[in-house]
C-alpha distance (Angstrom), angle and dihedral (degrees) to the residues before:
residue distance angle dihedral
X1 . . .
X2 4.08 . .
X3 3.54 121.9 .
X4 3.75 106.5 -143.1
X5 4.02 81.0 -158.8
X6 3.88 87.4 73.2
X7 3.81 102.8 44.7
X8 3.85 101.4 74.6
X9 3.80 126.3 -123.5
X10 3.48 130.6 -23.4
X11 4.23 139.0 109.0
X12 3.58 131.7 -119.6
X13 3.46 141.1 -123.6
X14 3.60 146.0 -171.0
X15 3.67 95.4 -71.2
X16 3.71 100.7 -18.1
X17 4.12 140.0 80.9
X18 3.71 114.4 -140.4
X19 4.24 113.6 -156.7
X20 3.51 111.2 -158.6
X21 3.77 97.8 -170.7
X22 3.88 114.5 13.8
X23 3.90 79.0 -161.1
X24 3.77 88.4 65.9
X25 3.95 97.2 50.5
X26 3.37 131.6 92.6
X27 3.85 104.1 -126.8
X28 3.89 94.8 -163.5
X29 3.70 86.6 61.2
X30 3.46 92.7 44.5
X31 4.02 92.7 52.3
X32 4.00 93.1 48.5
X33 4.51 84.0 47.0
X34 3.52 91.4 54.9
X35 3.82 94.7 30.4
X36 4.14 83.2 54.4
X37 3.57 102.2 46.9
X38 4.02 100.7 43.9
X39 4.20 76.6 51.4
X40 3.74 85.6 53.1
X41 3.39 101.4 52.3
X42 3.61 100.9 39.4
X43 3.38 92.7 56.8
X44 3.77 92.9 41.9
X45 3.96 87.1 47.9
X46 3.34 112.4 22.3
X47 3.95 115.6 -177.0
């Protein structure tokens, strides 16, 4: 699971997660989000 405490600044959406400062995010976290969700949804929709 992410913590959202440990991946900087930025605001959410709907469906979408807006960086304010790349500079202030943790790309790691960031990588293991995206890397998550696309796991998610293939898996949830596979095609």
């Amino acid at each position: 699971m992410i913590r959202p405490s440990k991946l900087g600044t930025y605001k959410t959406g709907n469906t979408y997660l807006y960086v304010i400062k790349l500079s202030d995010i943790t790309i790691d976290v960031l990588k293991d989000l995206v890397r998550s969700s696309f796991d998610h949804l293939t898996t949830k929709h596979p095609s």
